[in-house]
C-alpha positions as CSV (number, residue, x, y, z in Angstrom):
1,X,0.0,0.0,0.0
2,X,1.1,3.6,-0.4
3,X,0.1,6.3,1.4
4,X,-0.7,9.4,0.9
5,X,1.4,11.1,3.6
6,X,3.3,9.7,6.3
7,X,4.2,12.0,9.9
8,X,7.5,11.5,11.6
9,X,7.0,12.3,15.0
10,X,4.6,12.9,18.2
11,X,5.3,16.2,19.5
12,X,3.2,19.2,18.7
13,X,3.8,19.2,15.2
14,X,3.3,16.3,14.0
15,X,0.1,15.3,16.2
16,X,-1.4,18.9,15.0
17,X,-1.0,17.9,11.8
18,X,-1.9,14.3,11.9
19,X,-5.7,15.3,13.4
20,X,-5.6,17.9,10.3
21,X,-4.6,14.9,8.2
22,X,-7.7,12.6,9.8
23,X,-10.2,15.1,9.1
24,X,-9.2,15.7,5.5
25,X,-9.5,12.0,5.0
26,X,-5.8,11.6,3.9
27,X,-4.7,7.9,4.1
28,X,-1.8,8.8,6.3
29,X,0.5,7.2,8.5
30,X,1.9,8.3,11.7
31,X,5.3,7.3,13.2
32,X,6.1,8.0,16.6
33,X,8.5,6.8,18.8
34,X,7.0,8.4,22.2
35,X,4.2,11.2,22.7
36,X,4.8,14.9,23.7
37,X,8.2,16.2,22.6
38,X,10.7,18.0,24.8
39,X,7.9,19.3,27.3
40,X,7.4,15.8,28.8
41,X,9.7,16.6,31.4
42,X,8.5,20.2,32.7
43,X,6.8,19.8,35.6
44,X,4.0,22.2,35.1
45,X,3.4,24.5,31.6
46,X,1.9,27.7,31.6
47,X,1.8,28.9,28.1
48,X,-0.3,25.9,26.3
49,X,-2.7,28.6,24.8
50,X,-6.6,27.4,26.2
51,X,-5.3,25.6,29.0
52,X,-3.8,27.4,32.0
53,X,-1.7,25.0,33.6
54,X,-0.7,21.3,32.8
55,X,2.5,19.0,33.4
56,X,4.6,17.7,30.5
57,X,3.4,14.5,31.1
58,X,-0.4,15.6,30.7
59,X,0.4,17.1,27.9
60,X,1.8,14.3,25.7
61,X,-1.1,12.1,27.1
62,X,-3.5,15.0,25.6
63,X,-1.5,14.6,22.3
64,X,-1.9,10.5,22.5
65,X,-5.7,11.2,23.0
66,X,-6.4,13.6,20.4
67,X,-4.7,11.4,17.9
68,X,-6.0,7.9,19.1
69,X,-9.2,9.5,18.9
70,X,-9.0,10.5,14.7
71,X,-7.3,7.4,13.6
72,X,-9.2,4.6,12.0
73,X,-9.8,4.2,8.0
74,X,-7.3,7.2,6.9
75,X,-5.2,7.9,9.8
76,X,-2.9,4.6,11.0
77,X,-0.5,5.5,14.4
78,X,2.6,3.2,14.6
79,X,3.8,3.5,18.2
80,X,7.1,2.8,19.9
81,X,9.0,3.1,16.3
82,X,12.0,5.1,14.7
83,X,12.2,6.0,11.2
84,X,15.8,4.7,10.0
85,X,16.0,6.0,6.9
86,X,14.0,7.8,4.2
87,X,14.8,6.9,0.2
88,X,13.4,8.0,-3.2
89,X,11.7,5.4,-4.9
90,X,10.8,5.1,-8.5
91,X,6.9,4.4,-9.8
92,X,5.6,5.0,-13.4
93,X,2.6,6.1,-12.1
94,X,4.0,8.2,-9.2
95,X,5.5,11.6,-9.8
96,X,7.3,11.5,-6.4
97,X,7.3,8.5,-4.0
98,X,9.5,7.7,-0.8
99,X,10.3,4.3,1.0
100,X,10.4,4.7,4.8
101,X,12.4,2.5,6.7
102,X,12.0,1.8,10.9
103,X,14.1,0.4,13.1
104,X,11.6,-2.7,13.6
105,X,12.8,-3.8,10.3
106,X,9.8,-2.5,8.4
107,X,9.3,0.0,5.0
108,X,6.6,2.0,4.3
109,X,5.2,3.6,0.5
110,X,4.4,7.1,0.6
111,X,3.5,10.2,-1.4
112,X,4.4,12.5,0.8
113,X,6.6,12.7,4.2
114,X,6.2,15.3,7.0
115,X,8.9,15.1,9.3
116,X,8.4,16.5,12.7
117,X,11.0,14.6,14.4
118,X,11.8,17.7,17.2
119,X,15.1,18.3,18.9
120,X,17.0,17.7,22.5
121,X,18.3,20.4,24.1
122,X,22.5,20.2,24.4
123,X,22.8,19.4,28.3
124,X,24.8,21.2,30.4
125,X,27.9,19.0,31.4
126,X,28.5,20.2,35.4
127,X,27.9,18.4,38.3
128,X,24.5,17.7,39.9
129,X,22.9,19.4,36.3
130,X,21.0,16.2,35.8
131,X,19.9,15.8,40.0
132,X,18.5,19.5,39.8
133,X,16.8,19.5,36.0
134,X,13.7,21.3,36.4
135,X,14.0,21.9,40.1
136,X,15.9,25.1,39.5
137,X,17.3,24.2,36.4
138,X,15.7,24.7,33.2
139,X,15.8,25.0,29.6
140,X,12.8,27.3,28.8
141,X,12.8,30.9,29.4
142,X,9.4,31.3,27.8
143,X,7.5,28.4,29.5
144,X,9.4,28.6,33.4
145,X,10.6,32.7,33.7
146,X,7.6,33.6,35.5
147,X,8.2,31.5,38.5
148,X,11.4,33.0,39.3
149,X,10.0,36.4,39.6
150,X,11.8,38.5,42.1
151,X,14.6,36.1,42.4
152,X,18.7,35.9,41.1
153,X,18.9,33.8,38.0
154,X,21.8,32.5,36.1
155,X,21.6,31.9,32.2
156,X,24.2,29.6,30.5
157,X,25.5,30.8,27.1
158,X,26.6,33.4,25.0
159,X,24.7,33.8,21.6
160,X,21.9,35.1,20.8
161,X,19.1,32.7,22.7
162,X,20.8,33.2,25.2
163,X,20.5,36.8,25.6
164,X,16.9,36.4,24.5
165,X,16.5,34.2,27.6
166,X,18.3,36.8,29.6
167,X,15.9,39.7,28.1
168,X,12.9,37.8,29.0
169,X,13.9,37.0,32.4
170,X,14.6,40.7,33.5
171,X,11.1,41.3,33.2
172,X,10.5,39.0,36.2
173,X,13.8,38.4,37.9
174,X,15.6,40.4,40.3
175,X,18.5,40.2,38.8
176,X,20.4,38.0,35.8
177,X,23.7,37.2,35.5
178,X,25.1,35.7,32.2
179,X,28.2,33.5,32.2
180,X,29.9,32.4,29.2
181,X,33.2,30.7,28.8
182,X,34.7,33.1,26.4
183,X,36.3,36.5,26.5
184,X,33.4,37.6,23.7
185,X,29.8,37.1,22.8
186,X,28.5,35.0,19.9
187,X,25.3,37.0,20.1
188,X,24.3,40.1,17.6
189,X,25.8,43.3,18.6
190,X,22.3,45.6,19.1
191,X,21.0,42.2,20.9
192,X,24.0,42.2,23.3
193,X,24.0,46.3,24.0
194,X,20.5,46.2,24.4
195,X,20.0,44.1,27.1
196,X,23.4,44.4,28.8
197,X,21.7,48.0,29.6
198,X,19.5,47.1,31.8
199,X,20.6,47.7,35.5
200,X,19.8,43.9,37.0
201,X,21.9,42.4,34.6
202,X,25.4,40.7,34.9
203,X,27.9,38.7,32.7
204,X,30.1,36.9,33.9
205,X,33.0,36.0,31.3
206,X,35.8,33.3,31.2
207,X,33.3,30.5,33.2
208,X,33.5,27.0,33.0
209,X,30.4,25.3,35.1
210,X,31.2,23.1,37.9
211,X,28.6,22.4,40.3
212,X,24.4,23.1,40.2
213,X,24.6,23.7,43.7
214,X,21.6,22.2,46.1
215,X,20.2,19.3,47.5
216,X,16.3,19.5,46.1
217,X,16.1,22.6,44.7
218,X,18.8,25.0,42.7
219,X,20.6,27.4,45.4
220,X,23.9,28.7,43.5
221,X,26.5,28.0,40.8
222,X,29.6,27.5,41.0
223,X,32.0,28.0,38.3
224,X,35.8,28.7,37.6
225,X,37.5,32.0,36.6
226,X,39.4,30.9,33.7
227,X,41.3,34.3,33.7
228,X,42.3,34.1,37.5
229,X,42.2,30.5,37.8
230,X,39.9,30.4,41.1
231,X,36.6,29.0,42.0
232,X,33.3,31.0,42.6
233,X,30.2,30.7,44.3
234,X,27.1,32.7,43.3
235,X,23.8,32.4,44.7
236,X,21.0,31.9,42.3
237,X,17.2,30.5,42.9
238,X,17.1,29.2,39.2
239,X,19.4,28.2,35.8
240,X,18.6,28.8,32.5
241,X,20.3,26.6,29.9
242,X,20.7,27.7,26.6
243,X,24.1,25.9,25.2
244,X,22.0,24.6,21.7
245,X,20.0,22.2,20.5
246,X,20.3,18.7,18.9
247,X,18.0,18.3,16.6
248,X,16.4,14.6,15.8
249,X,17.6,14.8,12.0
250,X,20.4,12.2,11.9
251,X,17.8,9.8,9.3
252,X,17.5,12.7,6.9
253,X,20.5,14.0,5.9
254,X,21.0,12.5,2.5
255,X,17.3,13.2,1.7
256,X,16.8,17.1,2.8
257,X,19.7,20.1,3.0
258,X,20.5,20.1,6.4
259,X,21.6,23.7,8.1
260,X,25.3,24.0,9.9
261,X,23.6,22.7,13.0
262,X,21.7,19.9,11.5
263,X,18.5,21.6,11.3
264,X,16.5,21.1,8.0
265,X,16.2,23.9,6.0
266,X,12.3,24.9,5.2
267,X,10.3,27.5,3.3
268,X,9.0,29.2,6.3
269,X,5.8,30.5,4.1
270,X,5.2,26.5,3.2
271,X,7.4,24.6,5.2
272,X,8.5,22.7,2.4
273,X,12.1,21.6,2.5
274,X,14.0,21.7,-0.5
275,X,13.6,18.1,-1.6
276,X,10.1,17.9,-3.9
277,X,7.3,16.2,-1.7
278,X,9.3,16.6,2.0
279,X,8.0,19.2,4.2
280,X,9.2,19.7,8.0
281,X,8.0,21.3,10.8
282,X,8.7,22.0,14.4
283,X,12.2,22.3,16.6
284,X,13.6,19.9,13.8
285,X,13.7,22.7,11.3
286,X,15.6,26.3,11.0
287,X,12.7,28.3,11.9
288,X,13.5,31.3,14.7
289,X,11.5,30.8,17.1
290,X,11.4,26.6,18.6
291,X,7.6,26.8,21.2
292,X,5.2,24.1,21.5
293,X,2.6,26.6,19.9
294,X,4.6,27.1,17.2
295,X,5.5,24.2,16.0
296,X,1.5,23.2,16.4
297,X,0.8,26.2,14.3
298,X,3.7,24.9,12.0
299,X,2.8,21.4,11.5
300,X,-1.4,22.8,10.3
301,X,0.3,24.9,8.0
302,X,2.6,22.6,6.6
303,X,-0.1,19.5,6.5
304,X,-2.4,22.5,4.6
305,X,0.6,22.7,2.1
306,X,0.5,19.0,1.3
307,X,-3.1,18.7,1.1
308,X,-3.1,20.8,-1.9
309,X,-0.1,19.4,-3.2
310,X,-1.8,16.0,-3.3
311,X,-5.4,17.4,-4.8
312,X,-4.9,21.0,-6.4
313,X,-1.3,20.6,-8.1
């Protein structure tokens, strides 16, 4: 059998656009290897627009739900797989057709492929980092800033995330302090003046991380002074990591351009990639902005694009 579409993934993007998929009647498969993307670790999430507050875990179960719930004739969910590979295949009486490959030893026929395969965020390599993640330690500026209002923050890295993190925060915090290992930033100039300005913010220059100090909750950093050569304590209530991202790409390199970073390269207006009958969506691609809204939004536009690329073109 070949289907019309097949969805790599079970974050945001991809089980947005597989419910878009079901209700357009597109015999489409979905591929996921677990539900919920990055946020099944947060604790609690605040910005999920029409729902005030819910944990990670709640979340991915919502996704599970809302999918489960639209498949039947048109819509098939394959859980607990990884797509190994994806390859062009040749038909007569196909324009465009891929073979899909898992790592259960199966292929799949398809049309079309949306891959929506997300990203992990690049850990931070100090001691107790992994104890202390998301008990003071965090990679989310957007979903977790507001609970550190009025209190000392740290945020790790030097480009321009980072000091988007940090500009975000001082609306909240009492004060941020910035450490990055080097002498100079990686960030945009005008990004970097602009929110070094601010009063309540620090830098700290010439770190390397040691220690997420604290026993159930952050309570300090400590770090060495590369310059001097000493180690320093600094009291902070939360940690916000923003060192990169990995993104989940690895199967698709000799199919789509991939960015510096391994991100795939999409038309933002479409999200087509640049491979005829690929599009991508979500933290996997080289969009600006990586939030679970987002990539929701992304993965309805790009299932949109598809539709009409399977019945208007």
């Amino acid at each position: 059998m070949t289907y019309d579409l097949i969805i790599l993934g079970g974050g945001p993007a991809g089980t947005a656009a597989s419910v878009y998929a079901a209700r357009k009647k597109m015999r489409t498969l979905f591929i996921t290897a677990e539900w919920g993307g990055q946020s099944t670790v947060s604790e609690q999430i605040y910005n999920w627009v029409g729902t005030t507050s819910l944990s990670g875990a709640d979340l991915a179960e919502n996704f599970k739900k809302h999918v489960l719930a639209n498949s039947g004739d048109t819509l098939e969910v394959k859980e607990g797989s990884r797509v190994q590979n994806i390859q062009k295949e040749e038909d007569k009486d196909e324009k465009h057709l891929f073979k899909v490959s898992t790592d259960d030893g199966q292929e799949y026929l398809t049309k079309t492929i949306l891959i929506s395969t997300g990203s992990a965020r690049r850990k931070l390599p100090a001691k107790n980092a992994d104890k202390l993640e998301h008990k003071g330690l965090t990679y989310c500026a957007s979903c977790d800033g507001p609970i550190f209002a009025d209190m000392d923050v740290a945020v790790i890295g030097g480009g321009n995330a980072a000091f988007e993190s940090a500009s975000q925060l001082l609306a909240y915090c009492k004060s941020v302090t910035l450490f990055i290992r080097e002498e100079t930033f990686r960030a945009d100039e005008v990004t970097v003046e602009k929110v070094l300005k601010n009063p309540k913010m620090n830098v700290v220059k010439n770190a390397d991380i040691l220690e997420v100090l604290g026993e159930k909750f952050v309570e300090g950093i400590k770090y060495k002074d590369k310059k001097e050569n000493v180690e320093k304590e600094l009291k902070v209530s939360g940690i916000f990591v923003e060192i990169g991202q990995i993104p989940a790409t690895s199967f698709a390199k000799d199919i789509v351009p991939l960015d510096q970073i391994g991100r795939i390269k999409i038309d933002p207006w479409t999200s087509k990639t640049e491979t005829e009958g690929i599009w991508a969506a979500g933290d996997c691609t080289n969009v600006l902005y990586h939030q679970n809204n987002i990539a929701a939004g992304d993965g309805v536009k790009a299932l949109e694009d598809i539709y009409i690329h399977l019945h208007a073109k």
